[in-house]
C-alpha positions, 0 to 999 in steps of 0.5 A: 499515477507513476509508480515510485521506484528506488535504484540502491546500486553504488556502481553509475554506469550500473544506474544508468543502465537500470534507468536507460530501460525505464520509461519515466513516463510510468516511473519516478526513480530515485536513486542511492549510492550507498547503504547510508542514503538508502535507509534515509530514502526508505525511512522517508519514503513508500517506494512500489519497487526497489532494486537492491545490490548486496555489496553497498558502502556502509550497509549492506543490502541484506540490512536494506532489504530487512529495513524496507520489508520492516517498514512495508509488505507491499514494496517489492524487492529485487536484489541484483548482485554479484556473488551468484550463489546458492547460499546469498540467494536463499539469505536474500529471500530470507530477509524478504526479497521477492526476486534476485538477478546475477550481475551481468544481466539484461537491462530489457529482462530486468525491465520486463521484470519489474512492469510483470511483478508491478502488474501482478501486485495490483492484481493481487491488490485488486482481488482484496478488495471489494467494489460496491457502487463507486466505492473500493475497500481495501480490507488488508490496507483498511482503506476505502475509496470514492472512485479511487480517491481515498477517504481518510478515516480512523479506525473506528471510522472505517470500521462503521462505513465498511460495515454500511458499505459492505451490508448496503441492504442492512439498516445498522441501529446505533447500538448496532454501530456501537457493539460492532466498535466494542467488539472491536476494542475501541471501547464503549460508544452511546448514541451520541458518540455514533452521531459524532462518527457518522457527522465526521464521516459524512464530512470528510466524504463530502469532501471528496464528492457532493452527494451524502453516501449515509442516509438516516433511516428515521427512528431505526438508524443508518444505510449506506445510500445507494444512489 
């Protein structure tokens, strides 16, 4: 999948020279001119990466900059600037850059830059997540995923298959299921409502893949299937 990435740069030749170096094989790039057409792409859009400049038409970088960490914690940032000093340095980091390049600058180094910070954030993804047979769970996203394809679950949802996923030697009792939900504070849940649940989540599952993940346990509750 390629990773979405925004240029925030009013200068063309300065685009074209960031976009020049990217491989649009692994990158789809979006660009804005000013600080307007920014915050509308942000507010619309999830980018992996954004290259930022400070000095933009209407709004200027560091607002874009706070704008986008707002809206994300995982959106890398790079600000590439002009005013090379100490001070728009350490104020960038402030509002959330991950890293700030001078202008001029090497288009192959920015390059190089944005494929290691990318590679790094996957890593860092990866070690935060847990893999069990052909599940992943994303604990910080509260996501989980059937060989890389994402099961679209509300909350109370995640949080029961998580469980079953996460103690696959366990047999989980319906009042097991429905303490874990109030602990939680998603309030309180009989026997039939944790029925409700696992029918839901066995659909949607199954809509990603034929064999039934659950498997019912008679007169003792529910395990997550092995098979």
């Amino acid at each position: 999948m390629k990773k979405n990435i925004l240029i925030v740069e009013d200068e063309l030749e300065i685009i074209n020279f960031i976009k020049n170096r990217l491989d649009s094989d692994i990158y789809q790039i979006d660009i804005a001119i000013n600080g307007k057409e920014a915050m509308n792409k942000i507010a619309l859009n999830t980018y992996d990466l954004v290259t930022l400049d400070i000095m933009l038409p209407f709004i200027d970088g560091f607002e874009i900059c706070k704008k986008i960490r707002e809206k994300s914690k995982q959106t890398l940032i790079i600000m590439i600037s002009a005013l090379d000093t100490e001070e728009f340095k350490i104020k960038a980091y402030d509002f959330g850059a991950d890293d700030y390049i001078s202008k001029p600058f090497s288009a192959k180094e920015l390059a190089s830059k944005i494929k290691a910070s990318l590679k790094r954030r996957n890593e860092l993804s990866f070690e935060k997540q847990t893999h069990i047979y052909d599940y992943s769970l994303d604990h910080q996203g509260k996501q989980i995923y059937i060989n890389h394809k994402e099961i679209l679950l509300t909350p109370s949802e995640y949080l029961i298959l998580s469980n079953l996923i996460q103690y696959s030697n366990r047999i989980f009792s319906r009042a097991d299921l429905a303490q874990l939900i109030f602990d939680n504070d998603f309030g309180q849940i009989d026997d039939r409502g944790i029925d409700s649940h696992i029918y839901h989540i066995r659909k949607k599952i199954k809509c990603l893949e034929e064999v039934d993940k659950i498997k019912t346990i008679r007169g003792m509750g529910y395990k997550i299937n092995e098979n």
